[in-house]
C-alpha positions as a printed Julia matrix, in Angstrom:
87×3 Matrix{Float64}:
 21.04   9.59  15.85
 19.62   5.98  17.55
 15.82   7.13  18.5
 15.23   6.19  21.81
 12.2    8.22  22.23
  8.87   9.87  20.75
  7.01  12.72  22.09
  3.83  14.25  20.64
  2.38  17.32  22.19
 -0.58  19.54  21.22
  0.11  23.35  21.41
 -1.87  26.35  20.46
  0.12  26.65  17.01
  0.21  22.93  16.38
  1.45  19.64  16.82
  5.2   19.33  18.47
  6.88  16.14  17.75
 10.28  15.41  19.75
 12.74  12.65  18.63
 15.07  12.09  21.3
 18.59  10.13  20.63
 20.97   8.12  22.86
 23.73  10.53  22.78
 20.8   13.23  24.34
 20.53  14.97  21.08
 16.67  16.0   20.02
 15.52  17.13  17.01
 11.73  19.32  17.05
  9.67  19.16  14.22
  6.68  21.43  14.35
  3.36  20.45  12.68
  0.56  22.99  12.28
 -2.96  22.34  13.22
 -4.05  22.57   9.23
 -1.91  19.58   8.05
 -2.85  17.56  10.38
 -5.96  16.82  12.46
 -4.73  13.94  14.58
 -1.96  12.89  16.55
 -1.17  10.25  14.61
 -1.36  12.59  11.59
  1.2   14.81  13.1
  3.24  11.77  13.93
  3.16  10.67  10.72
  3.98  14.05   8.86
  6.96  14.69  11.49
  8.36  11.25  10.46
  8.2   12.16   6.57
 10.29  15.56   7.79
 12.75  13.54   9.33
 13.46  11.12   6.39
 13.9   14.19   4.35
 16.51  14.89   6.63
 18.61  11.79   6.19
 20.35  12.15   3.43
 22.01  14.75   5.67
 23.22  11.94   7.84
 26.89  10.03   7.53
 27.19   6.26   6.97
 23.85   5.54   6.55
 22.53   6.55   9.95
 25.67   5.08  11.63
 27.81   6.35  14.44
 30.63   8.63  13.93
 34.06   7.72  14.44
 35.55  10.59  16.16
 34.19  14.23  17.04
 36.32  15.3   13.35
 34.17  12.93  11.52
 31.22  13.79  13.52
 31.77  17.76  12.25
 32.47  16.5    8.67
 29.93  16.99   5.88
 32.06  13.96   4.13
 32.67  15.29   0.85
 36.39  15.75   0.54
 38.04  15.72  -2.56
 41.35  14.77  -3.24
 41.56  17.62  -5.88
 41.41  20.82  -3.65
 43.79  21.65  -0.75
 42.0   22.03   2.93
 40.78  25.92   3.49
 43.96  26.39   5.59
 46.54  25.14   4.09
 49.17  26.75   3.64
 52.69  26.72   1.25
């Protein structure tokens, strides 16, 4: 995901915090009112959520090479057949 945009919004449960990407994805994080008593507290605390998230990510942030790679979680191992293969 390439951020493009940040939105922070107030609700009655919290903070939202939107992270919008340039291939129209968006991720949500949710910050309640006790963890943070600013917006740029909430800001803040959504950004830590999100770089707990990256390890979850493939090369390092960068772009996928085809929708297959997008789907993989990359950790194939030459040892074990595919989960359909069949002889």
């Amino acid at each position: 995901m390439h951020l493009l945009e940040i939105k922070v919004a107030h609700e009655t449960t919290g903070w939202r915090i939107d992270f919008f990407g340039d291939d129209g994805e968006t991720v949500s994080i949710k910050v309640a009112d006790c963890h943070a008593a600013s917006e740029e507290k909430a800001l803040e605390r959504a950004k830590e959520g999100m770089v707990q998230l990256t390890p979850y990510g493939t090369r390092g942030g960068g772009r996928s090479f085809n929708s297959y790679d997008a789907a993989s979680n990359g950790n194939f191992c030459d040892d074990e057949p595919l989960l359909d293969t069949r002889h």
